[in-house]
C-alpha positions as CSV (number, residue, x, y, z in Angstrom):
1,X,105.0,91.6,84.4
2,X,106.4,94.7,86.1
3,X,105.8,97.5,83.9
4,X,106.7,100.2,87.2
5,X,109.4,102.1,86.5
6,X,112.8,102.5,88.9
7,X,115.6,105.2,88.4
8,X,119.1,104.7,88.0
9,X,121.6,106.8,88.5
10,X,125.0,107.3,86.6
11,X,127.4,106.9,89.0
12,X,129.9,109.3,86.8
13,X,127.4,112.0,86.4
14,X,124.4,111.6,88.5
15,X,121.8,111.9,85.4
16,X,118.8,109.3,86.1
17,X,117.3,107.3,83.5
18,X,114.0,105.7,84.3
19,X,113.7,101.9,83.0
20,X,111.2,99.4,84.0
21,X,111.6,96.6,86.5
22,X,111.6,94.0,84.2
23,X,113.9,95.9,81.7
24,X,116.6,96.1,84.3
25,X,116.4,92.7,84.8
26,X,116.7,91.5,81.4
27,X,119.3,93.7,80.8
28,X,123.2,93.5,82.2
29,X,123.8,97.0,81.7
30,X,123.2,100.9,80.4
31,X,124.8,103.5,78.5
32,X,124.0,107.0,80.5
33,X,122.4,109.3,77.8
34,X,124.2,112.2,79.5
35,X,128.0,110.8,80.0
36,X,128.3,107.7,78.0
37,X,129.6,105.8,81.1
38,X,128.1,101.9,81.1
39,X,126.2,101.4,84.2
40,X,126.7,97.7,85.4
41,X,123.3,96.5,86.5
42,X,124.1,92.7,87.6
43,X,125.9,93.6,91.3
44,X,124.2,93.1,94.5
45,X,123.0,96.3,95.2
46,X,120.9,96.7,91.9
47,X,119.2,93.3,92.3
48,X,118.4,94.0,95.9
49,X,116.5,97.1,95.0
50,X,115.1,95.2,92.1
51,X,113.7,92.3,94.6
52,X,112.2,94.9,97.6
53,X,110.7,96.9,95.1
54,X,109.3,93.8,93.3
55,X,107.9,92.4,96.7
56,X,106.2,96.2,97.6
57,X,104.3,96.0,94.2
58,X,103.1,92.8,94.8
59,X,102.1,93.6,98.5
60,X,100.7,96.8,97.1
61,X,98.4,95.1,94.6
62,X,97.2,92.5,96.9
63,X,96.2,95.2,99.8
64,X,94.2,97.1,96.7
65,X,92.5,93.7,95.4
66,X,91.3,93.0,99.1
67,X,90.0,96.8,99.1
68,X,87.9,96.7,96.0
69,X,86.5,93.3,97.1
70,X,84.9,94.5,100.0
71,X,81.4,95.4,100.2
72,X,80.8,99.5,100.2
73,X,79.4,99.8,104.0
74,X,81.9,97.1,105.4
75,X,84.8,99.3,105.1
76,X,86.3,100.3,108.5
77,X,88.3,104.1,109.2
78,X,91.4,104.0,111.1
């Protein structure tokens, strides 16, 4: 469903790998490509991320499906 893609950081070496939404939350960890470490994704702060970043596509998509939807000369500036 969410093919958007969210960085995570190694928290041994720093190096980011970029996974999608629904990838992290299918999956319980990572192996860093740079370090080896295992990056635990089920804690708190990982989901959290994963739910706000979830809701702001959503919102995102629905503000962009009310703009195409309107006719051409009805659009307002700001």
């Amino acid at each position: 469903m969410f093919n958007e893609e969210i960085d995570i950081p190694c928290p041994e070496c720093g190096h980011e790998a970029s996974k999608t939404v629904d990838w992290v939350k299918a999956n319980d960890e990572l192996s860093c490509r740079r370090c080896g470490s295992v990056i635990e994704l089920e804690n708190e702060k990982h989901l959290l991320i994963i739910e706000h970043v979830t809701q702001s596509i959503t919102k995102l998509r629905r503000s962009l499906a009310k703009f195409r939807k309107e006719p051409r000369g009805a659009r307002r500036l700001r």
